[in-house]
mmJSON file of the N, C-alpha and C atoms, coordinates in Angstrom:
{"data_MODEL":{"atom_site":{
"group_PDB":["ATOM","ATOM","ATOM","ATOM","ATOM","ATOM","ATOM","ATOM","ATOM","ATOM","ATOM","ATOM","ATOM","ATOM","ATOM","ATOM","ATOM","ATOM","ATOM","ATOM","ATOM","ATOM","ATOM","ATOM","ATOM","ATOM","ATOM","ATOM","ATOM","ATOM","ATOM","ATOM","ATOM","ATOM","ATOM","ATOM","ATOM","ATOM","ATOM","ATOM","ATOM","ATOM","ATOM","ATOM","ATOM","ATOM","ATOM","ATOM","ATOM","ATOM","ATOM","ATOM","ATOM","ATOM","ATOM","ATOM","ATOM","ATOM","ATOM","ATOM","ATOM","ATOM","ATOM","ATOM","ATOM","ATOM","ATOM","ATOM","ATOM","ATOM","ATOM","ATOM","ATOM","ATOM","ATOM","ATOM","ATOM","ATOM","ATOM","ATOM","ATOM","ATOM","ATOM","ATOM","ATOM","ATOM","ATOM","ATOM","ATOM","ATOM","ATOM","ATOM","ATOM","ATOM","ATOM","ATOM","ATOM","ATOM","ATOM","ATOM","ATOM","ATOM","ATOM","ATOM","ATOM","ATOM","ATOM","ATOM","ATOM","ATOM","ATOM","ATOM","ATOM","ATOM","ATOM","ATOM","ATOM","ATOM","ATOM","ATOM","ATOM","ATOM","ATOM","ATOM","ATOM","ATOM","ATOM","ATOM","ATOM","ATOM","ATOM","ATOM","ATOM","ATOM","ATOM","ATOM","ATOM","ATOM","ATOM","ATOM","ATOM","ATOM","ATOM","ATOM","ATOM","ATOM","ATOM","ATOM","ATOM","ATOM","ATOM","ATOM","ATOM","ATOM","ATOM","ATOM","ATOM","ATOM","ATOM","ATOM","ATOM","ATOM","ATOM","ATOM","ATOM","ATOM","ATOM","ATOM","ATOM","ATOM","ATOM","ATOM","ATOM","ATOM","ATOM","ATOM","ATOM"],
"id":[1,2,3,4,5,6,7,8,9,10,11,12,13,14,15,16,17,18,19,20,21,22,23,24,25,26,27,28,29,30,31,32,33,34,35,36,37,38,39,40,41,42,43,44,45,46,47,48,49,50,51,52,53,54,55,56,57,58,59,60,61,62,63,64,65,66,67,68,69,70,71,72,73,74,75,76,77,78,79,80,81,82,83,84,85,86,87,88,89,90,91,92,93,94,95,96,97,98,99,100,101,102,103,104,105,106,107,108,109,110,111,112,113,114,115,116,117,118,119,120,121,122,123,124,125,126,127,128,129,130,131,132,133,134,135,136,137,138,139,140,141,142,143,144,145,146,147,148,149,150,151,152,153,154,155,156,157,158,159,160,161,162,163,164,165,166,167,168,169,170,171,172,173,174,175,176,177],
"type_symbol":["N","C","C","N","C","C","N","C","C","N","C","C","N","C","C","N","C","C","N","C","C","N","C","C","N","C","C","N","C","C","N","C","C","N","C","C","N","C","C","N","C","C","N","C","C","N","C","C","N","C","C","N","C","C","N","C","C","N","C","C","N","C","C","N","C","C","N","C","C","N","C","C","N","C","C","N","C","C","N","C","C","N","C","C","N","C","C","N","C","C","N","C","C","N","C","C","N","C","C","N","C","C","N","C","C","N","C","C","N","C","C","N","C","C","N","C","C","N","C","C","N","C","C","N","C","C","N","C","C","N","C","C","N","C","C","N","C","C","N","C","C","N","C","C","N","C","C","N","C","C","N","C","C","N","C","C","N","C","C","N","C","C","N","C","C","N","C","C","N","C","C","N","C","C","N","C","C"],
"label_atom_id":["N","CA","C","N","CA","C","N","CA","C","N","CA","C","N","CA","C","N","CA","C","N","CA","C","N","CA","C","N","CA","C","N","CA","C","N","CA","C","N","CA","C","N","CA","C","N","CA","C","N","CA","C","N","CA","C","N","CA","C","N","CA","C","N","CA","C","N","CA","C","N","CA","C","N","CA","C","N","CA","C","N","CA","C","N","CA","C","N","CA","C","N","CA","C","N","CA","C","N","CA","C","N","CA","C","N","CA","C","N","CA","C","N","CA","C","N","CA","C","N","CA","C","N","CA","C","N","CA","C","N","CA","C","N","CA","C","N","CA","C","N","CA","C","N","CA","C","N","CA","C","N","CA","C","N","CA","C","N","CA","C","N","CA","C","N","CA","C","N","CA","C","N","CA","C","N","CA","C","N","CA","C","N","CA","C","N","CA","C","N","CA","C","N","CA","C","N","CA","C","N","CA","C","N","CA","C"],
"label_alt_id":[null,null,null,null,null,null,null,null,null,null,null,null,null,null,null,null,null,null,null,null,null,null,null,null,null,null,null,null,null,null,null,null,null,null,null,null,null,null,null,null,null,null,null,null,null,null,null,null,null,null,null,null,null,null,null,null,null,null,null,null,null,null,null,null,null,null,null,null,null,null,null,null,null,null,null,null,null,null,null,null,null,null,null,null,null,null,null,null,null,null,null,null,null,null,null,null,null,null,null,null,null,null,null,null,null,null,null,null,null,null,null,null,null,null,null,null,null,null,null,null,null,null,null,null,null,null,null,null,null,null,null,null,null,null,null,null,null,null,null,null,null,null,null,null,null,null,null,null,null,null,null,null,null,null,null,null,null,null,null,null,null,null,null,null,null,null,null,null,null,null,null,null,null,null,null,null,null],
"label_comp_id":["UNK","UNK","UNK","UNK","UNK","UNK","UNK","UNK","UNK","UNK","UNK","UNK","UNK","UNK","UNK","UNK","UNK","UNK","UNK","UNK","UNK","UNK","UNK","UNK","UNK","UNK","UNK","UNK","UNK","UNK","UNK","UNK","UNK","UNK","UNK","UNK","UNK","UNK","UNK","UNK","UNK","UNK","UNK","UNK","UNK","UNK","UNK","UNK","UNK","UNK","UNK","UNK","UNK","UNK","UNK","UNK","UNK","UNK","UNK","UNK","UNK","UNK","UNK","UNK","UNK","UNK","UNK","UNK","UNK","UNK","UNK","UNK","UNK","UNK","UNK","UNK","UNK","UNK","UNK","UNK","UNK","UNK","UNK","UNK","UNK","UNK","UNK","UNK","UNK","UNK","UNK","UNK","UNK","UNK","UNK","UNK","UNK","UNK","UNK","UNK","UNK","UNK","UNK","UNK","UNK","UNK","UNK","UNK","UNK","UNK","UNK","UNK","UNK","UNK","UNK","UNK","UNK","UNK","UNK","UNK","UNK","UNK","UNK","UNK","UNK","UNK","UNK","UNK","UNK","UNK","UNK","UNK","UNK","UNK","UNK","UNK","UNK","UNK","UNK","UNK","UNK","UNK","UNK","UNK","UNK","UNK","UNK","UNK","UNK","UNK","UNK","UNK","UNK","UNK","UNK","UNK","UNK","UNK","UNK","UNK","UNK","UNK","UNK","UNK","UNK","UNK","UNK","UNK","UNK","UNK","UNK","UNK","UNK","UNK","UNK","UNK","UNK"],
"label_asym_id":["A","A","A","A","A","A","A","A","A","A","A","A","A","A","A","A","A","A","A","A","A","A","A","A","A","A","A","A","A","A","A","A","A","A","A","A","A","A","A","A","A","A","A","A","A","A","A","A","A","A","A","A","A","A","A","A","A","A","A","A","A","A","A","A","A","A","A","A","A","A","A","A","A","A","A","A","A","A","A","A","A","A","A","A","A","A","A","A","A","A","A","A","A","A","A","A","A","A","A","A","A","A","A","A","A","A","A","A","A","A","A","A","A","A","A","A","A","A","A","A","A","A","A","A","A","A","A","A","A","A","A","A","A","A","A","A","A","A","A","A","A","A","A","A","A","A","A","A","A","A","A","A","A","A","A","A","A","A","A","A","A","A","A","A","A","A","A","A","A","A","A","A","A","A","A","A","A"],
"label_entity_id":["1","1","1","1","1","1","1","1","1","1","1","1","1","1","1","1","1","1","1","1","1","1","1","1","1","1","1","1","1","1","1","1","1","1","1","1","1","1","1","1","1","1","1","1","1","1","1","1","1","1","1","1","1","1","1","1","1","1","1","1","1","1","1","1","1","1","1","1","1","1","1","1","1","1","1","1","1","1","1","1","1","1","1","1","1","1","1","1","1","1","1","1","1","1","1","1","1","1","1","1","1","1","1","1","1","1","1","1","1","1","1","1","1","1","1","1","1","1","1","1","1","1","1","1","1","1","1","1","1","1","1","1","1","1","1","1","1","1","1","1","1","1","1","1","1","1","1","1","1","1","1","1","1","1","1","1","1","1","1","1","1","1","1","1","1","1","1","1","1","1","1","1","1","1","1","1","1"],
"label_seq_id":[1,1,1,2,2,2,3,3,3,4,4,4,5,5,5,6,6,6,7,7,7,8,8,8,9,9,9,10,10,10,11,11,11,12,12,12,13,13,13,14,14,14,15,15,15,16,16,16,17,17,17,18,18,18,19,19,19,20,20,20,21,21,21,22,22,22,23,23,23,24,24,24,25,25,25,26,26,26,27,27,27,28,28,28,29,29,29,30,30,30,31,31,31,32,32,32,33,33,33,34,34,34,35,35,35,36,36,36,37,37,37,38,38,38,39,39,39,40,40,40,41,41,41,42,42,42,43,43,43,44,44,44,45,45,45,46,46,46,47,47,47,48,48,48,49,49,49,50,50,50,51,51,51,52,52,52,53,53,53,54,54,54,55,55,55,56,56,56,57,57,57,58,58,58,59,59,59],
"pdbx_PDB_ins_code":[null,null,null,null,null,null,null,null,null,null,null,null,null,null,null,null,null,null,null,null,null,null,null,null,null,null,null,null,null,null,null,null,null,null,null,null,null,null,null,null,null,null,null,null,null,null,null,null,null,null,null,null,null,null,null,null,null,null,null,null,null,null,null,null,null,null,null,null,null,null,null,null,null,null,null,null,null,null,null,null,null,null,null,null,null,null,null,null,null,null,null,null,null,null,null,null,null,null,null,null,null,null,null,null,null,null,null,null,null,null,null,null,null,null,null,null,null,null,null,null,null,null,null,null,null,null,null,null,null,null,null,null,null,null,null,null,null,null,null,null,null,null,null,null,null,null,null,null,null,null,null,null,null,null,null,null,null,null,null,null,null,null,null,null,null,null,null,null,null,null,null,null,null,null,null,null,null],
"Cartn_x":[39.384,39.052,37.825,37.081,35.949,34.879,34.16,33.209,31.783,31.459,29.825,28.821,27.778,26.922,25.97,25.856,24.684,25.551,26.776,27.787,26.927,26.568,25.887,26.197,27.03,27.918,27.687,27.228,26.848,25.78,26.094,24.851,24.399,23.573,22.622,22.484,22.424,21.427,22.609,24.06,25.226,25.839,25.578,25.759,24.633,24.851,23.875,23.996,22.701,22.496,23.331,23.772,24.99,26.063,26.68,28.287,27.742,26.991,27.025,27.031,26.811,26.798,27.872,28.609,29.473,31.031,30.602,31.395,31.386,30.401,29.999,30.461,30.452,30.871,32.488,33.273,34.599,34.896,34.368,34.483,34.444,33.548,33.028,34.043,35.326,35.33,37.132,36.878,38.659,38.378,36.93,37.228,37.025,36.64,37.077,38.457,39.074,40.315,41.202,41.026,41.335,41.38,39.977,39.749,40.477,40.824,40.932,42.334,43.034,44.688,44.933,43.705,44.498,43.638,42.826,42.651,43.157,44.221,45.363,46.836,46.974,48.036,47.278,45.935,46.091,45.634,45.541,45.148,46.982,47.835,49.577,49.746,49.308,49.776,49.317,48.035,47.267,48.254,48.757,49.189,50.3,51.07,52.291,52.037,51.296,51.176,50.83,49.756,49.681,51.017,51.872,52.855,54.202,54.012,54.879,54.154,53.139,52.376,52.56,52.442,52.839,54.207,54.987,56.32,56.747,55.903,56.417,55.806,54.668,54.479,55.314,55.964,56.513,58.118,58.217,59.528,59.02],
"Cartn_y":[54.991,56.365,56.431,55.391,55.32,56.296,57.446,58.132,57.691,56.998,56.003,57.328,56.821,58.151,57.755,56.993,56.839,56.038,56.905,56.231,56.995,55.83,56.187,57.303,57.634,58.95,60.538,60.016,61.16,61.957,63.053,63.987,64.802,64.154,65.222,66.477,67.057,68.425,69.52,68.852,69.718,69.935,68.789,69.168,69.062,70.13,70.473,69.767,69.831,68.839,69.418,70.186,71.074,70.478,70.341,69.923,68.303,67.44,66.486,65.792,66.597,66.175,66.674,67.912,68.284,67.17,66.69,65.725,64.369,63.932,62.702,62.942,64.052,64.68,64.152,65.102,64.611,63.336,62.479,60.926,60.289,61.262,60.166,60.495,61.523,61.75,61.585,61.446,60.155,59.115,58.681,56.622,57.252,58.024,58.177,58.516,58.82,59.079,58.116,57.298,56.015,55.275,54.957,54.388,54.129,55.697,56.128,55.588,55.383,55.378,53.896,53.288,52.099,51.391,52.244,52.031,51.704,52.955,53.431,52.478,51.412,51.044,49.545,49.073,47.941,48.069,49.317,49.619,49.623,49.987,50.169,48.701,47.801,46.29,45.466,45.976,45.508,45.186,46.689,47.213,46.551,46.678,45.82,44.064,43.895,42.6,42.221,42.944,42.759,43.181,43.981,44.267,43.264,42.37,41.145,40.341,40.258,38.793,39.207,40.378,40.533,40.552,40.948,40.819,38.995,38.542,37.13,36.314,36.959,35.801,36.932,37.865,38.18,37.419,36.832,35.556,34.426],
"Cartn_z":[-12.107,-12.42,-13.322,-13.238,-13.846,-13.735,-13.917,-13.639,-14.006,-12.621,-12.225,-12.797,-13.404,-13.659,-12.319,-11.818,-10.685,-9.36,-9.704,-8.287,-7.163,-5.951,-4.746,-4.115,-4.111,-3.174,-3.902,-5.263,-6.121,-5.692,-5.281,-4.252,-6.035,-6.431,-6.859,-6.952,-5.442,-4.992,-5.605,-5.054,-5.273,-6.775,-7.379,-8.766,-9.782,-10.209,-11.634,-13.009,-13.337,-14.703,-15.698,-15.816,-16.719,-16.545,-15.292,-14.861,-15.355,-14.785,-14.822,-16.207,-17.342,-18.724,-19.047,-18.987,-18.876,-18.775,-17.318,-17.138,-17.974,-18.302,-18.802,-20.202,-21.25,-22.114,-22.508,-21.617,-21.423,-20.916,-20.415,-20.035,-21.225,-22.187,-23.597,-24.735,-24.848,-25.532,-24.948,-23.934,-23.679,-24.043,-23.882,-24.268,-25.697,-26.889,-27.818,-28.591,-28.051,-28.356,-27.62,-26.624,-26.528,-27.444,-27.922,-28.571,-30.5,-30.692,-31.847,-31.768,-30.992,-30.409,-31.229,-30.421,-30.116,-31.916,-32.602,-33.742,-35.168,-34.727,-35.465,-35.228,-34.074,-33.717,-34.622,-34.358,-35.168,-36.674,-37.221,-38.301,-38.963,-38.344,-38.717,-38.749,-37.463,-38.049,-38.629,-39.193,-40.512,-41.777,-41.537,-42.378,-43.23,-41.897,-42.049,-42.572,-42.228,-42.05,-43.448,-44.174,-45.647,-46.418,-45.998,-46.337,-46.6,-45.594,-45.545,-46.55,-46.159,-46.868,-48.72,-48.766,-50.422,-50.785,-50.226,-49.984,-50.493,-49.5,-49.413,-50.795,-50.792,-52.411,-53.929,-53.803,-54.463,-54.736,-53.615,-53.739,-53.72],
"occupancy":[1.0,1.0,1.0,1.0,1.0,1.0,1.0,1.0,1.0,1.0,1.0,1.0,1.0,1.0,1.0,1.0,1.0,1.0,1.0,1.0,1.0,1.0,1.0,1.0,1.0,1.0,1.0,1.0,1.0,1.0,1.0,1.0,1.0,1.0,1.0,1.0,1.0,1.0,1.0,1.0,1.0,1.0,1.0,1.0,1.0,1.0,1.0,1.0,1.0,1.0,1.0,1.0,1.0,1.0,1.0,1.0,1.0,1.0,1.0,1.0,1.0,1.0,1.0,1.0,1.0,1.0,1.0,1.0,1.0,1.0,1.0,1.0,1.0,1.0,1.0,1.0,1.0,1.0,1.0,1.0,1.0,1.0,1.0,1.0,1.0,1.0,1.0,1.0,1.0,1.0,1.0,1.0,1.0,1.0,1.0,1.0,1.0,1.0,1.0,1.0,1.0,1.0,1.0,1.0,1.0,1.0,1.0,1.0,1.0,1.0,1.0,1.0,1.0,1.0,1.0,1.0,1.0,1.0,1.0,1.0,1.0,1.0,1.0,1.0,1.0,1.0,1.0,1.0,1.0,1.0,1.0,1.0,1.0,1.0,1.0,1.0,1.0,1.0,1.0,1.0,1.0,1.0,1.0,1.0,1.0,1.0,1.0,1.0,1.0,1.0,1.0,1.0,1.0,1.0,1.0,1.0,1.0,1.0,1.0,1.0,1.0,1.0,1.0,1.0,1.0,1.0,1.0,1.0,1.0,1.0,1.0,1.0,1.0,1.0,1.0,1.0,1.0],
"B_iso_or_equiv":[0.0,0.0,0.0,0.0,0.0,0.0,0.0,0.0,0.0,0.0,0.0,0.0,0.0,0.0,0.0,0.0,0.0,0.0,0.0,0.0,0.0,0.0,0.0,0.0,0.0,0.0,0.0,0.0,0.0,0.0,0.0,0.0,0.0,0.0,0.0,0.0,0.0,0.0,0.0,0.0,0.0,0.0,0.0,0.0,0.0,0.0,0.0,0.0,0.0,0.0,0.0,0.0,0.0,0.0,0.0,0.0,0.0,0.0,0.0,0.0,0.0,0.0,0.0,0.0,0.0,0.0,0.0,0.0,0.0,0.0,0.0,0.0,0.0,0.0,0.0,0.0,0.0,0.0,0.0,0.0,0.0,0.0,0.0,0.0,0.0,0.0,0.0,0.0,0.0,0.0,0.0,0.0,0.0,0.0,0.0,0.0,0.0,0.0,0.0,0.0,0.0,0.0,0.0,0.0,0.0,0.0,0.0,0.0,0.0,0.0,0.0,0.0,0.0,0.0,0.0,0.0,0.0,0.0,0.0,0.0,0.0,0.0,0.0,0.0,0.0,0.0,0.0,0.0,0.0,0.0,0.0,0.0,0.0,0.0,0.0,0.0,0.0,0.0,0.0,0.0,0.0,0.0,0.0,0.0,0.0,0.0,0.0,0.0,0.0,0.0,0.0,0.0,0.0,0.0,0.0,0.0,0.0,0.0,0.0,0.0,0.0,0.0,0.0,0.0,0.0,0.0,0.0,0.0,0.0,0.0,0.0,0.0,0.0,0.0,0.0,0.0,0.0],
"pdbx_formal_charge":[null,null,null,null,null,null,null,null,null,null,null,null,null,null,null,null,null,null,null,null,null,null,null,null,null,null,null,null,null,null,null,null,null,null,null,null,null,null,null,null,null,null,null,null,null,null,null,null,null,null,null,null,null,null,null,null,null,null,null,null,null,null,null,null,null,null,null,null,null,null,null,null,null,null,null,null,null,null,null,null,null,null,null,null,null,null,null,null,null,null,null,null,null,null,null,null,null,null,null,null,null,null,null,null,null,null,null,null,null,null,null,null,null,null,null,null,null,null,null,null,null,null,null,null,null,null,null,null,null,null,null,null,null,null,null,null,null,null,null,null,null,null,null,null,null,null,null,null,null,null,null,null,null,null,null,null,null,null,null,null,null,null,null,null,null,null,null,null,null,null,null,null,null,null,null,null,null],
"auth_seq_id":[1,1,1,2,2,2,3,3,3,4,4,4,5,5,5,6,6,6,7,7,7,8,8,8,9,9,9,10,10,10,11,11,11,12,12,12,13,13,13,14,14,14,15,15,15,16,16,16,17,17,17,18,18,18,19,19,19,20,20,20,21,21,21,22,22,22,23,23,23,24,24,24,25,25,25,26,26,26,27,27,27,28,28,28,29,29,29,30,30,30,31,31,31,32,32,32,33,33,33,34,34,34,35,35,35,36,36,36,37,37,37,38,38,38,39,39,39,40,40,40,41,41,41,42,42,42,43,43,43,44,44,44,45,45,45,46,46,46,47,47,47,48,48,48,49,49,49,50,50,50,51,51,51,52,52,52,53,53,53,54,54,54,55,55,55,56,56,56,57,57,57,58,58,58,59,59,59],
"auth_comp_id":["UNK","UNK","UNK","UNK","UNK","UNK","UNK","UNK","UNK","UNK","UNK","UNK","UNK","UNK","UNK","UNK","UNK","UNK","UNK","UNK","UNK","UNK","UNK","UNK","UNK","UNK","UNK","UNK","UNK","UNK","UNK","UNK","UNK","UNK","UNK","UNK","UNK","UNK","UNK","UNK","UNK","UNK","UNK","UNK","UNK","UNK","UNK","UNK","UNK","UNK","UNK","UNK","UNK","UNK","UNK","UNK","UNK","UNK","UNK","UNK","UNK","UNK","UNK","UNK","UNK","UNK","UNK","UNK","UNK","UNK","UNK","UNK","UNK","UNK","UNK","UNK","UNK","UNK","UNK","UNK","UNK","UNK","UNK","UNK","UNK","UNK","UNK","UNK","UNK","UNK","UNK","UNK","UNK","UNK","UNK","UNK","UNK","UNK","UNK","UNK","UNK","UNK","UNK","UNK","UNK","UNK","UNK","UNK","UNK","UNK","UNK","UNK","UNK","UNK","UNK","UNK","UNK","UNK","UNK","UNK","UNK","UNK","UNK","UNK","UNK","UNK","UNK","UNK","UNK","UNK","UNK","UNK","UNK","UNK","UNK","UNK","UNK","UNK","UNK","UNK","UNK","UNK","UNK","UNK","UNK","UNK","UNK","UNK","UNK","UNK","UNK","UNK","UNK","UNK","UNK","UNK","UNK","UNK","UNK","UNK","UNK","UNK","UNK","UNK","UNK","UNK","UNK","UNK","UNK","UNK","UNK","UNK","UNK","UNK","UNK","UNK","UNK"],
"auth_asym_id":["A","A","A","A","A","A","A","A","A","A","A","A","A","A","A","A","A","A","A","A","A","A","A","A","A","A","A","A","A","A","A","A","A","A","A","A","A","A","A","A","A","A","A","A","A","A","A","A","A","A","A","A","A","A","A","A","A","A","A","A","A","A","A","A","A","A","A","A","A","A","A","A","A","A","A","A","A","A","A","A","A","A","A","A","A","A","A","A","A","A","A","A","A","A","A","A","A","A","A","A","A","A","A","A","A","A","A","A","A","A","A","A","A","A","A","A","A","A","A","A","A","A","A","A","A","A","A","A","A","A","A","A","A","A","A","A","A","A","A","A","A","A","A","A","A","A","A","A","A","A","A","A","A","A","A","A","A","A","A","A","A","A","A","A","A","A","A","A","A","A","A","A","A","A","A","A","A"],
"auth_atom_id":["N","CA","C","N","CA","C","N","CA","C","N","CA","C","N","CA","C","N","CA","C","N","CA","C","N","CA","C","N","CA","C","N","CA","C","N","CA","C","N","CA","C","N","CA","C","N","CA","C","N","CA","C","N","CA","C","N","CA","C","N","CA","C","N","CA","C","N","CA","C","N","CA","C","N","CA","C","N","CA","C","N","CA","C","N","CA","C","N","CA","C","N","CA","C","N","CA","C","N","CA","C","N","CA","C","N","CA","C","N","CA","C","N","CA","C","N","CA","C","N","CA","C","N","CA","C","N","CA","C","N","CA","C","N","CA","C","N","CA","C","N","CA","C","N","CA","C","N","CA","C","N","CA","C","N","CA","C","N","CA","C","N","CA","C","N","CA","C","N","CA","C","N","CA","C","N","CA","C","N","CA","C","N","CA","C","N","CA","C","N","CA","C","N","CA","C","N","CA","C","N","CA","C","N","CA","C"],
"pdbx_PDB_model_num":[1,1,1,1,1,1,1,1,1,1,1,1,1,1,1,1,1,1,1,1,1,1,1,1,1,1,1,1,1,1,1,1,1,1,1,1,1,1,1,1,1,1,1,1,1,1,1,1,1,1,1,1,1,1,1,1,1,1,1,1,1,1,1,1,1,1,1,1,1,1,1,1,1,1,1,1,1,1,1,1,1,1,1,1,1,1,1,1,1,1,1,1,1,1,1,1,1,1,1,1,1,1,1,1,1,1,1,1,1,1,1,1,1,1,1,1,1,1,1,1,1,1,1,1,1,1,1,1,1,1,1,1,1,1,1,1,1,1,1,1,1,1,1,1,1,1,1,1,1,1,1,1,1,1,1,1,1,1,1,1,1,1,1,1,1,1,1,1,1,1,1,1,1,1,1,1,1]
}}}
């Protein structure tokens, strides 16, 4: 579901430089919030992980 910006089949004539940024827009701003997702999941087992490790030299 990748959206090619110069996928061959892409007719030009039919879409406008508006839609086409448009689109590219929202393409950029799922792999951002993708991105942000999966930020937050290893930023939590950072987390944790210093969490143990102080834990552990506290015994």
């Amino acid at each position: 579901m990748f959206p090619f910006w110069n996928y061959s089949c892409y007719d030009h004539n039919t879409v406008s430089p508006k839609a086409h940024k448009e689109r590219k827009l929202k393409f950029m701003k799922w792999i951002r919030d993708d991105l942000e997702t999966r930020l937050a999941g290893i930023n939590a087992a950072i987390s944790t992980l210093e969490s143990q490790l102080d834990r552990e030299e506290v015994n």
